[in-house]
C-alpha positions in Angstrom: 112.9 91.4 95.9 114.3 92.9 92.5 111.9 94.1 90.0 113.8 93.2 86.9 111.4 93.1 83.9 108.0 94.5 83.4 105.9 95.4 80.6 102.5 95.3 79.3 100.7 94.1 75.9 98.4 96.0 75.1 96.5 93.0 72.8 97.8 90.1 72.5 98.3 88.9 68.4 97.2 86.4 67.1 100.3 83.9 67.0 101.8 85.2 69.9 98.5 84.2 71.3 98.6 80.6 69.6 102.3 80.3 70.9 101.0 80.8 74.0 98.0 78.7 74.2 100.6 75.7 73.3 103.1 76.3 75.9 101.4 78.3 79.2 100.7 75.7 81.9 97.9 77.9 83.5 95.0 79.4 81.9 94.9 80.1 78.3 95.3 83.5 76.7 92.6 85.0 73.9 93.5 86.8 71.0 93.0 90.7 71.5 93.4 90.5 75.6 95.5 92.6 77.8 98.7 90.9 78.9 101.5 91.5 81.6 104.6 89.8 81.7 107.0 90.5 84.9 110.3 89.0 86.0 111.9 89.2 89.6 114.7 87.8 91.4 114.9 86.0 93.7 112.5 83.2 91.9 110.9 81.9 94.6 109.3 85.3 95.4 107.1 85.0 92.4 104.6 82.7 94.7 103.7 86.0 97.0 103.3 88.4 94.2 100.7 86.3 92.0 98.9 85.9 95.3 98.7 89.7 95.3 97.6 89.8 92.0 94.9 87.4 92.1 93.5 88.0 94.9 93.0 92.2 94.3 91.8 91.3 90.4 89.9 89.4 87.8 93.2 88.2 86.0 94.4 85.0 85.6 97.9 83.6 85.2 98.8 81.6 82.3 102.3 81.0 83.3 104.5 81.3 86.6 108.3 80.2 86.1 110.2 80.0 89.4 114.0 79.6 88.9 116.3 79.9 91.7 117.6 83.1 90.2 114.4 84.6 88.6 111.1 84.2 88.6 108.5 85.4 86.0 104.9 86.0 85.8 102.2 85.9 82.9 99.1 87.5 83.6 96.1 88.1 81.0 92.5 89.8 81.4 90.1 90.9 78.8 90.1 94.2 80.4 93.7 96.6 80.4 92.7 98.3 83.4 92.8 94.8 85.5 95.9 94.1 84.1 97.5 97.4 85.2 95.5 97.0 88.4 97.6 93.6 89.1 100.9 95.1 88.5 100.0 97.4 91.3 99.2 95.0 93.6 102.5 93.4 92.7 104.6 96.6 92.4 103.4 97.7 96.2 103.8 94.1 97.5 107.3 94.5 96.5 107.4 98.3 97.9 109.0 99.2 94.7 108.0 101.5 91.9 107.1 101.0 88.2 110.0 103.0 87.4 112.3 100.5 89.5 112.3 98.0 86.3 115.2 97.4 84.3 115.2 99.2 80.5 115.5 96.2 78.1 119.4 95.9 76.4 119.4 94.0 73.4 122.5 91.6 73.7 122.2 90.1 69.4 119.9 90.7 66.6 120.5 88.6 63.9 118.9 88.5 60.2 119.8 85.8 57.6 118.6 86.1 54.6 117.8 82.7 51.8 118.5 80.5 54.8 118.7 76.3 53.6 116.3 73.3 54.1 118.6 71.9 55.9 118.8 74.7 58.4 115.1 75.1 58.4 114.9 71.3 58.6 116.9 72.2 62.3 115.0 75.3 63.8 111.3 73.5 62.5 112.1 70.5 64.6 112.5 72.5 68.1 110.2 75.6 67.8 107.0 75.4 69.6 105.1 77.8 67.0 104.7 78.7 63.2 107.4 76.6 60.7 109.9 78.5 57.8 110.6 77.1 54.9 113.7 77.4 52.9 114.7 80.5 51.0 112.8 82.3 53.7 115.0 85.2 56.2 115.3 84.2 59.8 114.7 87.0 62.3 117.1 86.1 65.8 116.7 88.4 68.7 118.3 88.2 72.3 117.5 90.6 74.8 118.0 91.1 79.1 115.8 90.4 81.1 114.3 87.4 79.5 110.7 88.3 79.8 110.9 91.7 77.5 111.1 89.2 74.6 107.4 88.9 74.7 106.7 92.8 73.9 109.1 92.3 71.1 107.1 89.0 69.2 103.9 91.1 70.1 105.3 94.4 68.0 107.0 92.4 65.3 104.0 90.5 64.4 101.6 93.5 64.5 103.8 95.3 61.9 104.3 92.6 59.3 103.1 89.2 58.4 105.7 87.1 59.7 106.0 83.7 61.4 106.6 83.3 65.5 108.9 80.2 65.6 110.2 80.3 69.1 110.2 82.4 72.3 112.1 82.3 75.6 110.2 84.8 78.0 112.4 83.6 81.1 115.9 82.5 82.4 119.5 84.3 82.0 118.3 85.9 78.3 115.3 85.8 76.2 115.2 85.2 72.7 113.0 85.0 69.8 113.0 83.2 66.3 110.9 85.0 63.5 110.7 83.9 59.7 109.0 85.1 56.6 110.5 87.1 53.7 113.1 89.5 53.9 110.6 92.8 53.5 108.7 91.3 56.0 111.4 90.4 58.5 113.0 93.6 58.2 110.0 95.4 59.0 109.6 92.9 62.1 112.4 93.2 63.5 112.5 97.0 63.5 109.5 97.3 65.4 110.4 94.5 67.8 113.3 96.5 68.7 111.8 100.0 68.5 108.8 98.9 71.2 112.3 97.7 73.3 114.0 100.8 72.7 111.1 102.9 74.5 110.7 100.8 77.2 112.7 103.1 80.6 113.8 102.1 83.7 117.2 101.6 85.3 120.6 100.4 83.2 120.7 96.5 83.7 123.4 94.9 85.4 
């Protein structure tokens, strides 16, 4: 097994919670709780570490996406320390180390400012979470692993008042929409990609 994405939220926000609570077929996130999202390859795989981690703590899963290629893990507990007591029952079932992660790379980060009802007419109609009107600035981000997106909506929105439109915690890339207005974006968007910027592990393929 590959360890290919893991990181920790230290309290969940309250849209990324929302977001969340609409799209997780497991158990439901609460604002404010401890989060862990991991990613691993090969997909399949993801079946024996959530064992590990339920079975050695009081967390419970709010999503588990098995891919052929990847598979990625949600985990959420009131309590941090259970959550960092999973990912070490996870981390030893794989006989790999924290460390062994992949440091997130950020593949586009896009900002358009005054954006069109027409175009916000197009990204309201497939997002999952908050809408944007026109004249708002759309935040785009697309970073490798997929499941490092999560830390990044989790960041932006604690540093600005923005609006989560979309996120894509799993598969070949993951991405995330934000709107608002431009000081607000621009503000977002730097802290999404400062929390990925500190984030070690080994170069990704």
């Amino acid at each position: 097994m590959e360890l290919r994405a893991l990181t920790v939220l230290d309290s969940l926000q309250p849209q990324l919670t929302g977001f969340l609570q609409t799209v997780c077929a497991g158990f439901m996130p609460l604002e404010q709780e401890a989060a862990a999202f991991i990613e691993i390859a090969p997909g399949i795989a993801i079946n024996q570490l959530t064992d590990a981690a339920l079975k050695t703590t009081t967390c419970r899963p709010g999503m588990q996406i098995v891919e052929r290629a990847y598979g990625m893990l949600e985990l959420h507990d009131r309590d941090k320390g259970q959550v960092e007591a999973a990912i070490d029952a996870i981390v030893g079932r794989m006989g790999v180390g924290r460390s062994d992660r992949m440091k997130p790379r950020i593949v586009s980060s896009q900002i358009i400012t005054g954006i069109q009802g027409e175009q916000s007419q197009l990204i309201n109609r497939m997002r999952h979470g908050d809408m944007i009107v026109r004249e708002q600035t759309l935040y785009i981000l697309e970073v490798y692993p997929a499941a490092y997106a999560a830390i990044a909506a989790n960041e932006a929105e604690k540093a600005a008042p923005i609006h989560l439109l979309e996120l894509i915690t799993f598969g070949a890339f993951g991405r995330l929409w934000l709107g608002g207005w431009e000081a607000e974006i621009k503000a977002a968007a730097e802290a999404a990609e400062a929390a990925l910027a500190k984030i070690d592990g080994r170069d990704p393929k």
